[in-house]
C-alpha positions in Angstrom: -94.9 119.9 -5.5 -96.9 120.1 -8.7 -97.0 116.8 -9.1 -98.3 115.7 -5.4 -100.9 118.2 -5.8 -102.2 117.0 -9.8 -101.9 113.4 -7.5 -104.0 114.6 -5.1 -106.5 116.1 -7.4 -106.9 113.4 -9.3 -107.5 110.5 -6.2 -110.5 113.3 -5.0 -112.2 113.7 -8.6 -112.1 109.4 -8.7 -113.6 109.4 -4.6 -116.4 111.8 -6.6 -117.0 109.7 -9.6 -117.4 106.1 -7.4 -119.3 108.0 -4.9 -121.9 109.6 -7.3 -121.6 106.2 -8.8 -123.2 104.5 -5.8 -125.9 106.9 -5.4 -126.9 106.7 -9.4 -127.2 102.5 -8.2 -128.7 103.3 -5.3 -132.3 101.1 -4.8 -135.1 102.8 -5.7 -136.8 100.8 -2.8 -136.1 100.1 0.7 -136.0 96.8 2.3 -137.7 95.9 5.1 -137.5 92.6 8.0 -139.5 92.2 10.8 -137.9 92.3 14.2 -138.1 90.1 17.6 -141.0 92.7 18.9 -142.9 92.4 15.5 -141.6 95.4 14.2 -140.8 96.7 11.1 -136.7 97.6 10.4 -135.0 98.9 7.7 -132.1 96.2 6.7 -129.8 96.0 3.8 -131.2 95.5 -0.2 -132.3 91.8 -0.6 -132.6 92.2 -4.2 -131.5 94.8 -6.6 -132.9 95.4 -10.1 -130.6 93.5 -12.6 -132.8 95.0 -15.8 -136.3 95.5 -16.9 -137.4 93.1 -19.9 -140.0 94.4 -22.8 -139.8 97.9 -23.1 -140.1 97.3 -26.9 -142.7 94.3 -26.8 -145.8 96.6 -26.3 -147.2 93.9 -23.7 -150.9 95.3 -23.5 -152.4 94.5 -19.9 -150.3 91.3 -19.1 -151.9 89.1 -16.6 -149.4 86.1 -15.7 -145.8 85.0 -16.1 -144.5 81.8 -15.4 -140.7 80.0 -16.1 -140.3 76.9 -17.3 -137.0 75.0 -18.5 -135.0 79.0 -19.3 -138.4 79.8 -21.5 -140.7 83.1 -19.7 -144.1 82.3 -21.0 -146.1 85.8 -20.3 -150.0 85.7 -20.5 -150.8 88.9 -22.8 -154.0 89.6 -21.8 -154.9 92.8 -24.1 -153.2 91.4 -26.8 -154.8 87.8 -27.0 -151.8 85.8 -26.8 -149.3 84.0 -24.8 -145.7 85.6 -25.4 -142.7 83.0 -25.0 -139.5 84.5 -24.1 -136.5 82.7 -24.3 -134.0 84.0 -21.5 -130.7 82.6 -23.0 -131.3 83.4 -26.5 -133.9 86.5 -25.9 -135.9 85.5 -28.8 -139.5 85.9 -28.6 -142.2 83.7 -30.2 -146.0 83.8 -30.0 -148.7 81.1 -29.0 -152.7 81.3 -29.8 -152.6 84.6 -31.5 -156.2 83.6 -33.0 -156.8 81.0 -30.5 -157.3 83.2 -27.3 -160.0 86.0 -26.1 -158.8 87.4 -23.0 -156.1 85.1 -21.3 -155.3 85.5 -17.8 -153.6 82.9 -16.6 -150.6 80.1 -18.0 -149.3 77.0 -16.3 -146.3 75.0 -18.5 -145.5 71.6 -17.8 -143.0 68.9 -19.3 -145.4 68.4 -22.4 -148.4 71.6 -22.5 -148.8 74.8 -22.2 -152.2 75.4 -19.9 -154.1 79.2 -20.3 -156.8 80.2 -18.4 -159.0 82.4 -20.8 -162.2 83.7 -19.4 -163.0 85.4 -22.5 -164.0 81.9 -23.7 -164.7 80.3 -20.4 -162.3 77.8 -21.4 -159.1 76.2 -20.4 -156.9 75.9 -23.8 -153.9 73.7 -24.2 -151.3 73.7 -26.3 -148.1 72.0 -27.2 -144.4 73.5 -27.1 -145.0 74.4 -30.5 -148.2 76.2 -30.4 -150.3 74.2 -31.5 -153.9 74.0 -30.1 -154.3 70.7 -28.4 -157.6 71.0 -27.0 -160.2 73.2 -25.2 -161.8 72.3 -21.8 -164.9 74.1 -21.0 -167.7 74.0 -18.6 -167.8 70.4 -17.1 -170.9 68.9 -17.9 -170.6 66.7 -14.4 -174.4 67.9 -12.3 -172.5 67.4 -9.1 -170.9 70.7 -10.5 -173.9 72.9 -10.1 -175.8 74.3 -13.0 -175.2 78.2 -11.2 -171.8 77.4 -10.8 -169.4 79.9 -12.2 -166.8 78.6 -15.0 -164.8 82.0 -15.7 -161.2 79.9 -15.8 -158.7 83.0 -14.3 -155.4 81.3 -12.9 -154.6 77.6 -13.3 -152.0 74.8 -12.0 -152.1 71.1 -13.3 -150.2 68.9 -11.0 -147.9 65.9 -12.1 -151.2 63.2 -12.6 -152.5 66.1 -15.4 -155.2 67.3 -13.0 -156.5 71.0 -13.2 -156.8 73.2 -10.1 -158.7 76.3 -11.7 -159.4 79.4 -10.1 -162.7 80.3 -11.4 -163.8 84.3 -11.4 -166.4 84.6 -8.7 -166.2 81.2 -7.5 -166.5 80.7 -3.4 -166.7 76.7 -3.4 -163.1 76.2 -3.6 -160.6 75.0 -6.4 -162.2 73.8 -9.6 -160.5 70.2 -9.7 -160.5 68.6 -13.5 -158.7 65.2 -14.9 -156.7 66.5 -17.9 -160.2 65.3 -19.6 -161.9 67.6 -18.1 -163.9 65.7 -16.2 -165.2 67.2 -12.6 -163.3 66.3 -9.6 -164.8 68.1 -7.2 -164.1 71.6 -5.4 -160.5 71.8 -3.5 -159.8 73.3 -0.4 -162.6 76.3 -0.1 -162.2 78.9 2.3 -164.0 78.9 5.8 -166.9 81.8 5.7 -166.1 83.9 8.2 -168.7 85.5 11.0 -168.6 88.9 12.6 -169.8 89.8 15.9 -173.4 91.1 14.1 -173.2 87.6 12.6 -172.9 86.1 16.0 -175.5 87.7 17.8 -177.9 87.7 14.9 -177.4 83.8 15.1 -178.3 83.8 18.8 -181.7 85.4 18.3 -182.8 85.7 15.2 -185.2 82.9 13.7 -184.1 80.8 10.6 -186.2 83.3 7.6 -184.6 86.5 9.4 -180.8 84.9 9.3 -181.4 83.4 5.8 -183.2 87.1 4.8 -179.8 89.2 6.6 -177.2 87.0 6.7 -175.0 86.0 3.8 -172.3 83.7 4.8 -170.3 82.8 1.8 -166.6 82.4 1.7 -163.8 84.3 0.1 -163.1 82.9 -3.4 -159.4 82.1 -4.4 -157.6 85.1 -5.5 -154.8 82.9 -7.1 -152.7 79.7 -7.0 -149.6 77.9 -7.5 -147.8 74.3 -7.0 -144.2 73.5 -5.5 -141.8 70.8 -6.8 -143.5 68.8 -3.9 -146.8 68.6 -5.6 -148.0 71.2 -3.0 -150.4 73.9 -3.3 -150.9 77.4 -2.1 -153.5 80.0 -2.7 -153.9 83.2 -1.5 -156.9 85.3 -0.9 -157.5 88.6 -0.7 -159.3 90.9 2.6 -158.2 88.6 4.7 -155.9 89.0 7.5 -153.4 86.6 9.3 -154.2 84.0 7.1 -154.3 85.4 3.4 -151.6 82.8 1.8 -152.4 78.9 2.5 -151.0 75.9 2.1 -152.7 72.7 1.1 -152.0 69.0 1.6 -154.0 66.5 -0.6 -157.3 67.1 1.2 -157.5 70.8 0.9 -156.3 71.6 5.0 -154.1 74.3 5.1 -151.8 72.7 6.4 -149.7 76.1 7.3 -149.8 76.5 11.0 -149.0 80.0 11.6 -151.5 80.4 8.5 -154.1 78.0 9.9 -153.7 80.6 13.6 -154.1 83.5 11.6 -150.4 85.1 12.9 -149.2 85.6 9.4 -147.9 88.6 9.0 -149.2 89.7 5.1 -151.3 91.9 3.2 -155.1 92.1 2.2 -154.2 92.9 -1.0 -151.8 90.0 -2.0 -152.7 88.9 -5.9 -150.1 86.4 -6.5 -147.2 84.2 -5.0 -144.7 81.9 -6.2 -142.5 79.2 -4.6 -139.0 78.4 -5.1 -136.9 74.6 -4.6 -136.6 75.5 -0.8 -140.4 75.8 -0.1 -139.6 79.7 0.5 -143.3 81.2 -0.9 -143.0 85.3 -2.7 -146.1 87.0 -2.6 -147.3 90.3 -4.4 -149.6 93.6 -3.5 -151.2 95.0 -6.2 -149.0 98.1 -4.8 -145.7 96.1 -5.7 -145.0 94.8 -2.5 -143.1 91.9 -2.4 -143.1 89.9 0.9 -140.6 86.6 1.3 -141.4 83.8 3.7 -139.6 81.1 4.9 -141.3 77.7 4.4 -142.6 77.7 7.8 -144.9 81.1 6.6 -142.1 83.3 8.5 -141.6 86.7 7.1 -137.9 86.7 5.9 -138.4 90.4 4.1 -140.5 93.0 2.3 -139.2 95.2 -0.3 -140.7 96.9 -3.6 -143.2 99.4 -3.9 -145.5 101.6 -6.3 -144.5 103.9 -8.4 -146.2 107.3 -8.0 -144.5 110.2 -9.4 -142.0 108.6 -11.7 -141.2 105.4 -13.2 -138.1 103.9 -11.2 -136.7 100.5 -12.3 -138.5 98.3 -9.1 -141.1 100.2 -8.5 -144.3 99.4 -10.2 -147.3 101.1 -11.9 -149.7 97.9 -11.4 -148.0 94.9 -10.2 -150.0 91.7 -11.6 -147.7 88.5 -11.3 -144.7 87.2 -9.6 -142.5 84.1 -10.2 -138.9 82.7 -9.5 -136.5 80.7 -11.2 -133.6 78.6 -9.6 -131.0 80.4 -9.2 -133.3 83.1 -7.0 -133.6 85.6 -9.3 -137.7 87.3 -9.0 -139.3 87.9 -11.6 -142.6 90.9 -11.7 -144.6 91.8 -13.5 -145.4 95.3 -14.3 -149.4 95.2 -15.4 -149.9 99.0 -16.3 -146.4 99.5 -18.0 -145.7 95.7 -19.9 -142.6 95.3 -18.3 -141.0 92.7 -16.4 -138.6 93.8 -13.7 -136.1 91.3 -12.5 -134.6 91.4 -9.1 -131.0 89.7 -8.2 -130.2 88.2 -5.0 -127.4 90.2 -2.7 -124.8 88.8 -0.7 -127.2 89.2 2.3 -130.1 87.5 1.4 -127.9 84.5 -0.1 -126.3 84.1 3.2 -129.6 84.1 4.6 -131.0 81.8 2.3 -128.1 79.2 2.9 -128.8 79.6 6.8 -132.3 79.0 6.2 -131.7 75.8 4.5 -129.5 74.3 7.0 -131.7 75.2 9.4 -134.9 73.2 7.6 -132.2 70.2 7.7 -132.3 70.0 11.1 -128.3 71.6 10.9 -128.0 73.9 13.3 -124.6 74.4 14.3 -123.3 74.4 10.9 -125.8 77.0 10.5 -124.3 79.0 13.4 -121.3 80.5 11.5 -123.5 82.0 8.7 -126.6 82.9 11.1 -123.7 85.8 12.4 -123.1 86.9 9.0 -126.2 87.6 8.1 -125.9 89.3 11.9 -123.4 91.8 10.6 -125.9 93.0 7.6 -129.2 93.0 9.7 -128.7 93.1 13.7 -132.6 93.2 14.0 -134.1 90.5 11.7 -136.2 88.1 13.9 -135.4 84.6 12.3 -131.5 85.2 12.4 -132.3 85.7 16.0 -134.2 82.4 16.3 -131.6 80.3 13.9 -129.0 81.7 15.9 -130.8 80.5 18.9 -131.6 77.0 17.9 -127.6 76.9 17.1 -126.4 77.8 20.4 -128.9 75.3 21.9 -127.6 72.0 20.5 -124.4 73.7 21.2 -125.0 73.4 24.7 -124.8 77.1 25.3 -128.1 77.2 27.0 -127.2 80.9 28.4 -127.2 82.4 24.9 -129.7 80.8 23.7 -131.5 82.2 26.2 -130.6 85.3 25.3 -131.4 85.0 21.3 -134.5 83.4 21.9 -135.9 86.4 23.9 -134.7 89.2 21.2 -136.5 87.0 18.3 -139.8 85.9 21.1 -139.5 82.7 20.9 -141.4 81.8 24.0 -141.5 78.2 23.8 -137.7 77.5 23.0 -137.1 79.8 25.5 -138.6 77.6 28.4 -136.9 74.9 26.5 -133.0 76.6 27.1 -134.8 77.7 30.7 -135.1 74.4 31.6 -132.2 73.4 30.9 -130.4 76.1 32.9 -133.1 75.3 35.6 -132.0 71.5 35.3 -128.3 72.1 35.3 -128.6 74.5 39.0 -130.7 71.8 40.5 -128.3 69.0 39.8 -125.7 71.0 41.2 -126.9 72.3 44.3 -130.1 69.7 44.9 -128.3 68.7 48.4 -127.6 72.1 49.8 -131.1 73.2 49.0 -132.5 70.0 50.7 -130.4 70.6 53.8 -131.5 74.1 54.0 -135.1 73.5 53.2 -135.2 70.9 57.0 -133.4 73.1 58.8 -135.4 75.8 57.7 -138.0 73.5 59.0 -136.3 72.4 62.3 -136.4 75.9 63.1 -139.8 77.1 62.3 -140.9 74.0 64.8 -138.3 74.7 67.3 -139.5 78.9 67.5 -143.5 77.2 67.7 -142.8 74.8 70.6 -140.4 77.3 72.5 -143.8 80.1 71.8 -146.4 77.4 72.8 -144.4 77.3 76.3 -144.2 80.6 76.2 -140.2 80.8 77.0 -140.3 83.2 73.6 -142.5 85.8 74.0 -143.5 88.3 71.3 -146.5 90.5 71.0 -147.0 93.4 68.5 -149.1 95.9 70.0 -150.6 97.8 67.1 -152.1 101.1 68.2 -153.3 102.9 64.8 -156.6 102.0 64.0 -155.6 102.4 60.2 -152.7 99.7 60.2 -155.6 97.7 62.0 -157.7 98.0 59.2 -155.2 97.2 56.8 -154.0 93.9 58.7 -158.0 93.3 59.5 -157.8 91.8 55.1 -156.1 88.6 57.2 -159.0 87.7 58.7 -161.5 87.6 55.6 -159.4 84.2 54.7 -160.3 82.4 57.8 -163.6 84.2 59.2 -165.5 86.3 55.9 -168.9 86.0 57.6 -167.3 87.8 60.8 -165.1 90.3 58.9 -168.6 91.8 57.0 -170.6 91.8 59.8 -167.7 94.3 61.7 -167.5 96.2 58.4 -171.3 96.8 58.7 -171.0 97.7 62.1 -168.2 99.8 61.9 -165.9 98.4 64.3 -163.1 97.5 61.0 -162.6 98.4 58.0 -163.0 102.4 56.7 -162.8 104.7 53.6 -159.0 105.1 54.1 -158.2 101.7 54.4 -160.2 100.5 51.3 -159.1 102.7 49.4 -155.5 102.1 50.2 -156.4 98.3 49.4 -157.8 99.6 46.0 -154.2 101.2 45.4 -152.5 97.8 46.4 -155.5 95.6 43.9 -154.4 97.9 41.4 -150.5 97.5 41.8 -150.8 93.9 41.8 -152.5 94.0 38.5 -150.4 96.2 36.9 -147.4 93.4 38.1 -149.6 90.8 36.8 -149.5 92.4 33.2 -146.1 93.5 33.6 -144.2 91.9 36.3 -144.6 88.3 34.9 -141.5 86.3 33.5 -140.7 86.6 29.9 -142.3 82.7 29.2 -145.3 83.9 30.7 -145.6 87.5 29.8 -149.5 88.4 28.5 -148.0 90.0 25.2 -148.7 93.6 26.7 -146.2 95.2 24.5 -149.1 97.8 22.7 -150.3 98.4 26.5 -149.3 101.2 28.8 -149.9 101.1 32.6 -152.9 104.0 32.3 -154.6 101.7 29.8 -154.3 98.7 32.1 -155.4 101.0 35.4 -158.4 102.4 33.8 -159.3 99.0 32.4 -158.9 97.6 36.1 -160.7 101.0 38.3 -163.5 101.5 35.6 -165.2 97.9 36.1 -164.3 98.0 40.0 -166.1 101.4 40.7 -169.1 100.8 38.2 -169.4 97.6 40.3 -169.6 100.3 43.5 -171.9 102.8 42.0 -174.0 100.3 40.2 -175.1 98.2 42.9 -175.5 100.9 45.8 -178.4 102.0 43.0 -179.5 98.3 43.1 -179.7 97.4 46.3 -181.6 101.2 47.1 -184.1 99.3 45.3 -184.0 95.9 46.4 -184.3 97.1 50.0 -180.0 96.3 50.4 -179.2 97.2 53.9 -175.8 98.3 52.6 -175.0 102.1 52.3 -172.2 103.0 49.9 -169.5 103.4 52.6 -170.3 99.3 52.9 -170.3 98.4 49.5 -167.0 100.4 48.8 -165.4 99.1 51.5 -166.5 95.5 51.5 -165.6 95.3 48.2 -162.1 95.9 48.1 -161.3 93.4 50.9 -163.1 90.7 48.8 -160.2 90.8 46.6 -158.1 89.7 49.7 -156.9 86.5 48.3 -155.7 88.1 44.8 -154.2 90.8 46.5 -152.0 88.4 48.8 -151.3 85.6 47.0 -151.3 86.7 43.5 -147.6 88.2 43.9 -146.5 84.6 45.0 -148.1 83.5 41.7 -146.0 85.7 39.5 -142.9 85.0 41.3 -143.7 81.9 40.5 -143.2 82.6 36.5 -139.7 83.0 37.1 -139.2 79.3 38.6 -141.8 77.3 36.1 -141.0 76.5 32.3 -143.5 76.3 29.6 -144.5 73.1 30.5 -145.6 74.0 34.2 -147.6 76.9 32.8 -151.0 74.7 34.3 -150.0 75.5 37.4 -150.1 79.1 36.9 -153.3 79.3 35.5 -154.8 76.7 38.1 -153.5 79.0 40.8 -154.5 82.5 39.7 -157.8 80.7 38.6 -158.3 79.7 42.7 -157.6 82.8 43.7 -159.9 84.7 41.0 -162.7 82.3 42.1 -162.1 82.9 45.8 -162.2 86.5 45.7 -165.6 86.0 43.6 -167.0 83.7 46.3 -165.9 86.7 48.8 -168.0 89.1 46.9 -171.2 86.9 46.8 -170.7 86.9 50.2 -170.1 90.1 51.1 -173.2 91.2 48.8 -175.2 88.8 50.9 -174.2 90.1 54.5 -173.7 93.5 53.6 -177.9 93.8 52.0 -178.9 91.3 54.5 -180.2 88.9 51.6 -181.0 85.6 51.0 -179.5 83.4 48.2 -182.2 83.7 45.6 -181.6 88.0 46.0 -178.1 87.9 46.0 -177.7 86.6 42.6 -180.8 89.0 41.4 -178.9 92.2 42.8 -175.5 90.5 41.2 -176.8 90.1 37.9 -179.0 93.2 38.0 -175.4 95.2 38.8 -173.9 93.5 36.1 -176.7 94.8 34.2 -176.6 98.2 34.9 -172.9 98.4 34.4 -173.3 97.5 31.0 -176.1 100.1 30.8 -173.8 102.6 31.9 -170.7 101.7 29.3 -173.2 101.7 26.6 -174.8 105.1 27.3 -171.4 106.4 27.9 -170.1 104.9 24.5 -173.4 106.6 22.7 -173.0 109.8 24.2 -169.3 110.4 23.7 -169.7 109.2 20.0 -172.5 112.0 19.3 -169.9 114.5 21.4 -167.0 113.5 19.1 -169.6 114.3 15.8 -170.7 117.4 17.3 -167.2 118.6 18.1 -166.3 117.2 14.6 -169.3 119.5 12.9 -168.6 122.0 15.1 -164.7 122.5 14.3 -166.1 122.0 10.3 -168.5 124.9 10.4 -165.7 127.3 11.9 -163.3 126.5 9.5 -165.8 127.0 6.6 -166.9 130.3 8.0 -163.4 131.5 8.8 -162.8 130.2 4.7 -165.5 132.6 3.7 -164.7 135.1 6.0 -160.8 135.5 4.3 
């Protein structure tokens, strides 16, 4: 009994130890993927820190790293040197101890070491050894601008020996040298961009006043780096969408979910690296590590800053990032001198492999691996997609379907549609054909036998409302008839209009809502209040706005006219705008013309219905109808604008006025 008991003891003290064991190597950090709605999941550790290199080097305000052939070259900035770490032998030498100022920047190739030392202004080269090669300064070229800045910060050298130099306050682009230093040209500068002040200051200002208020410069280069490829990416910071690009030969950012500016990133990115596979790493200043795939897709986002205490992958002041081949991430710790290194887990590695069958155009040897990676992370986006693409050339349209609308994919979606779409028709093309004539057999046969009258049926409609309400009919065929009763009172009242506002308004709320999943409007962040009081707002300042106008233009319309004849304009949205989103549900991507076309007619012939209405209502003439139209539109503006002001100086007065109390009640304790 003793001994089952000193058994049993013994298997709960080892459950203790492995389970406090698992919290002591529990990340520091969580991990992070973005899901099919653009939404940001907790997943399982990518990485995990393997060690943390240097705590005894006394790195003094490192600026770079960079790994070439199993050597860590790091650029000590405080220290005026460039520290070379071997990784297999963990040996440390030195290069340009009384060669460098302030060195930022280092770029190794098969034969030279490259460091970018503003201190100096120079780019210095040396050999594997250490020795001093050579010094490229300023380039003497005019073409490169005698105000041009030359404060060398980050460097790459492609596989001819040309420089691509990010210069410290430079907006032109990419310094491009030969490796003689001669003046290339500027690579690949960033578009300025123009803010809506910048816009309507270009409309009406004259040439002095935009050249005295306007500075339109673009974004200088934050930093850069070059794949096996020969391809190169920069990243800028304060920019959204479009923060990490990538460049062809030219200097196009060639990235298209970069070039669209649907990247999801960070305005504070400082640094990236790229790995064999194209995948690009880039780095916050806060630590934030964020993996892409090489299409600029958001694989994950892990790391962080370290705030109250120093925890092994958290940093102080992250400054550089790189990777070597077998995965393993590399960052650099600016504030501390350290290097933390992060090891791939099973889950990311699985990904990984996925990602690169994928790229190879091998989809259903992807498939198997796409629901691993399933089993750790259910929400991640691009296992949704891959999984997708996999089922596709399967031939399993159906759950494709069903992948592709988890990860949002809109356009493979219509493709798998399609497909299912093509598949029904093929199989039931005949009975729908037979159906479809006698359909139309007997709509003729029911119209000749009612023309002879041998079928006769009559709806007798007795409430004057429902009269009203089926009176919207008759805008379609007779809209010069249908205002002149509504003016004279013989159709059309309060009641009914505004039970035609309540339909308008359902059908909108359908047309956000209601649409197919290929055609949706991206209405996710939008409730149905926000959509109704976007859709009544305009409608009723339209009302209000020109019963003031037409007061003054001598308008023979009274209010009771206006609000009235104004929701049966919207006749043809209101009855064929449904048919238009049912229609979403039949059409594929590449029918989505024929949506637009259609809602566009219907848009456009309510409009026309208005004009008209606004001209037989006010008994005007052309020339006055499109003064009180534009005058409305005027003073519905007005109106939004004096609303905007006044509830902005309400929300400071409540502001101050909520500040003062809790000041006095302060003093009052």
């Amino acid at each position: 009994m003793r001994q089952k008991v000193s058994i049993r003891f013994l298997i709960i003290i080892s459950l203790c130890f492995v389970f406090q064991t698992l919290l002591s190597n529990n990340s520091p950090f969580l991990t992070y993927t973005i899901s099919g709605r653009n939404e940001w999941k907790i997943t399982q550790d990518a990485y995990v820190v393997s060690e943390v290199l240097f705590k005894d080097l006394d790195l003094y305000y490192p600026e770079d790293i960079f790994i070439k052939d199993g050597k860590m070259y790091i650029a000590d900035s405080g220290n005026a040197r460039i520290v070379v770490y071997d990784m297999k032998t963990r040996k440390v030498s030195l290069i340009g101890e009384f060669s460098l100022w302030q060195p930022t920047g280092v770029f190794v190739d098969e034969n030279y070491v490259y460091v970018a030392d503003p201190g100096t202004s120079e780019v210095i080269v040396f050999d594997k050894e250490g020795n001093e090669v050579k010094r490229i300064g300023r380039p003497s070229n005019p073409l490169f601008g005698e105000g041009a800045n030359f404060k060398p910060k980050e460097l790459i050298v492609d596989k001819r020996g040309n420089l691509y130099i990010v210069s410290e306050g430079t907006f032109e682009g990419v310094i491009q040298l030969d490796q003689n230093g001669e003046f290339l040209g500027y690579y690949g500068a960033n578009l300025a961009s123009m803010t809506l002040l910048d816009k309507i200051i270009d409309i009406f200002y004259t040439r002095e006043q935009k050249e005295r208020l306007l500075n339109r410069i673009p974004k200088p280069y934050t930093n850069i780096t070059i794949d096996s490829k020969g391809l190169i990416y920069t990243v800028t910071q304060k920019e959204r969408g479009n923060a990490i690009k990538k460049h062809n030969t030219l200097g196009n950012n060639i990235l298209p979910i970069s070039r669209e500016a649907r990247m999801i990133d960070e305005p504070n990115f400082i640094d990236l690296a790229v790995d064999d596979s194209g995948r690009i790493y880039a780095l916050t200043e806060t630590g934030l590590v964020y993996e892409y795939d090489a299409e600029g897709n958001l694989i994950v986002s892990f790391g962080g800053r370290a705030i109250a205490t120093e925890r092994n992958g958290l940093f102080t002041v992250a400054a550089a990032i790189c990777v070597d081949e077998n995965g393993k991430i590399y960052v650099l710790d600016k504030e501390r001198g350290l290097v933390h290194v992060f090891n791939p887990t099973q889950y990311i590695k699985t990904l990984h492999k996925a990602l690169e069958l994928y790229s190879e155009g091998k989809y259903l040897q992807s498939k198997e691996l796409w629901k691993e990676v399933m089993i750790y992370d259910g929400y991640s986006k691009i296992a949704h997609y891959g999984l997708g693409k996999a089922y596709f050339q399967e031939g399993n349209y159906r759950q494709a379907l069903a992948e592709f609308r988890i990860a949002q994919a809109r356009r493979d979606y219509s493709d798998a549609f399609w497909e299912i779409r093509n598949e029904f028709l093929q199989k039931h093309t005949r009975g729908l054909l037979i159906a479809f004539i006698i359909l139309i057999i007997l709509v003729s046969i029911l119209d000749n036998l009612y023309k002879r009258e041998v079928i006769k049926f009559r709806i007798d409609v007795k409430s004057k409302l429902v009269k009203d309400l089926l009176y919207i009919w008759n805008i379609l065929r007779h809209p010069l008839d249908t205002f002149y009763y509504i003016q004279r009172k013989r159709y059309g009242s309060v009641l009914s209009a505004t039970i035609i506002y309540a339909i308008f308004f359902i059908v909108i709320q359908l047309e956000y809502f209601g649409r197919s999943f290929i055609f949706n409007l991206n209405t996710a962040d939008r409730s149905v209040g926000f959509v109704f009081l976007a859709s009544f707002a305009p409608v009723f300042l339209w009302v209000f706005a020109n019963y003031l106008v037409s007061s003054i233009n001598d308008g023979r319309g009274t209010l009771r006219d206006i609000y009235i004849f104004t929701a049966y304009s919207f006749a043809p949205y209101i009855l064929f705008q449904p048919f238009v989103i049912l229609l979403t549900y039949i059409l594929s991507y590449n029918e989505a013309f024929l949506v637009s076309f259609a809602s566009d007619i219907f848009i456009a012939w309510s409009a026309v219905l208005l004009f008209t209405g606004v001209k037989e209502i006010h008994d005007y003439d052309i020339k006055n109808t499109v003064k009180s139209i534009l005058l409305t539109l005027a003073w519905v503006f007005v109106i939004i604008l004096v609303y905007s002001i006044v509830y902005m100086l309400w929300d400071q007065l409540v502001q101050t006025g909520y500040a003062i109390v809790q000041e006095v009640l302060y003093r009052a304790r």
